[in-house]
Residue, then its C-alpha position, 0 to 999 in steps of 0.5 A: x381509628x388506629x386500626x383504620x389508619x394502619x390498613x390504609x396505609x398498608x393498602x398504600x404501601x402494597x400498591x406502592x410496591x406494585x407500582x415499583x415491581x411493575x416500573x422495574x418489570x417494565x425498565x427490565x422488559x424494555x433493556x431487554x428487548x434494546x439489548x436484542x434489536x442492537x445483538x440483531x443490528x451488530x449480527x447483520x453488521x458483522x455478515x455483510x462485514x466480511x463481503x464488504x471487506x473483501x469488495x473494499x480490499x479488491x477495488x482498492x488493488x484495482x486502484x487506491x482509493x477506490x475501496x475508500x470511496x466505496x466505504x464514504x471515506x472522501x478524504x481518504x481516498x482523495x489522498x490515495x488518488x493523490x499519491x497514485x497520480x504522483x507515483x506515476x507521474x515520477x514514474x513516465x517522468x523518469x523513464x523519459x529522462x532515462x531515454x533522453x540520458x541514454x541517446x545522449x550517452x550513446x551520441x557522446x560514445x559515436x563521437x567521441x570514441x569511434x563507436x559504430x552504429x548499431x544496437x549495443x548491449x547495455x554490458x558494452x557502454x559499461x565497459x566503455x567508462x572504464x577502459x580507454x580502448x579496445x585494446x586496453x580491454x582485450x588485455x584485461x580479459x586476457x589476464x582474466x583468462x589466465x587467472x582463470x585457467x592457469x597454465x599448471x592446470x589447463x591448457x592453452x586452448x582452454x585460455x584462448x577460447x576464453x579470449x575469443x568468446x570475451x574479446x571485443x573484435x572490429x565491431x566493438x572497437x572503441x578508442x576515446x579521444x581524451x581520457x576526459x572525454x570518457x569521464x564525461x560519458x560516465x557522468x551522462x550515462x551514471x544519470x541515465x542509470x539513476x534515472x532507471x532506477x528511480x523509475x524502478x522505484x516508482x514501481x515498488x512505491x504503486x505496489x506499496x501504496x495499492x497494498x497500504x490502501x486495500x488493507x486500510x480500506x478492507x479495516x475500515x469497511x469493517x468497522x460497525x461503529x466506534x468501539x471506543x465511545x458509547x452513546x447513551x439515550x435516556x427514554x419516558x414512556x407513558x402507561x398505555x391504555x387500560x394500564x396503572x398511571x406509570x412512567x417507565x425510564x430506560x436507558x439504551x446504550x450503542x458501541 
């Protein structure tokens, strides 16, 4: 009876242990074959990845935002979108400001210090905050010559062809009326200075905002999934037909 009760229950032990090896055989096969489908799904991820980012980073230099829409990225994009109509919005503002300010300034200079119609270079209306006259100027550019070309080392000649290509002849001539007249003019055309170079600014700011949004959205399309969480599936499976009675356990994990 002994001998019987051991037997049995070595029959039970060995099917027992066959029954683990084929439950551990199988959980082994099945992380396996997980393990193989997610390496095939982040190796394809990874060959479309480089076109992506490319088609992403071009379309956003186009314009910003638009490789953000290409990636799904609502939000973002709608912030870019934001950003670049604002930028030149400020920018068509300003330069309508710089164009107001200058006709103002050049008016202010007809009226109030005899400048003759016609086009001026813009190095003319600066001289024209600083010196009262005509005459006032062409005597700093001839103490300008001199320094220039002292009389020990140069001649004559050499001074006044400095004065006759830097003077400021009939058609220049200019002669506030008050000195307050010409501190007002300096105000109107220092806002139309600032007004041009806050439009310069808004250029640099739509070369900064395209270069910031194509490399965000050339990252972003990148991307395979979220490296910093994992997702875990716990997976039954049944035997299948014509097999021990078994439940096989896996557990799948994504990054």
């Amino acid at each position: 009876m002994p001998n019987r009760v051991v037997a049995a229950f070595l029959l039970v032990a060995l099917a027992a242990s066959g029954a683990t090896a084929d439950v551990g055989a199988r959980f082994l096969l099945a992380s396996r074959d997980e393990v193989l489908a997610r390496s095939e799904e982040s190796a394809s991820a990874a060959d479309e990845a480089g076109p992506s980012r490319i088609r992403s980073f071009l379309l956003s230099l186009l314009l910003p935002g638009l490789g953000q829409r290409a990636n799904g990225s609502e939000l973002r994009s709608k912030a870019f979108f934001g950003a670049e109509a604002m930028i030149w919005a400020g920018f068509v503002v300003f330069k309508i400001q710089e164009a107001n300010r200058t006709e103002d300034f050049e008016e202010w200079a007809r009226a109030y210090a005899s400048v003759s119609e016609g086009g001026k270079e813009t190095e003319y209306y600066r001289i024209l905050t600083i010196f009262d006259d005509a005459d006032q100027y062409n005597e700093a550019v001839r103490a300008e010559a001199r320094a220039l070309y002292p009389v020990s080392g140069y001649s004559q000649e050499t001074r006044d062809a400095y004065f006759a290509a830097h003077a400021y002849g009939p058609d220049r001539f200019f002669r506030w009326r008050t000195r307050q007249a010409r501190l007002d003019y300096r105000l109107i055309r220092n806002d139309a200075v600032d007004s041009g170079r806050r439009a310069d600014y808004m250029l640099v700011a739509a070369v900064v905002n395209r270069a910031v949004s194509a490399v965000e959205a050339a990252r972003a399309a990148g991307r395979i999934g979220p490296a910093a969480s994992a997702i875990g599936k716990l997976r039954a499976e049944a035997s299948g037909p014509g097999e021990p009675p078994l439940l096989r356990l896996g557990v799948g994990i994504r990054f």
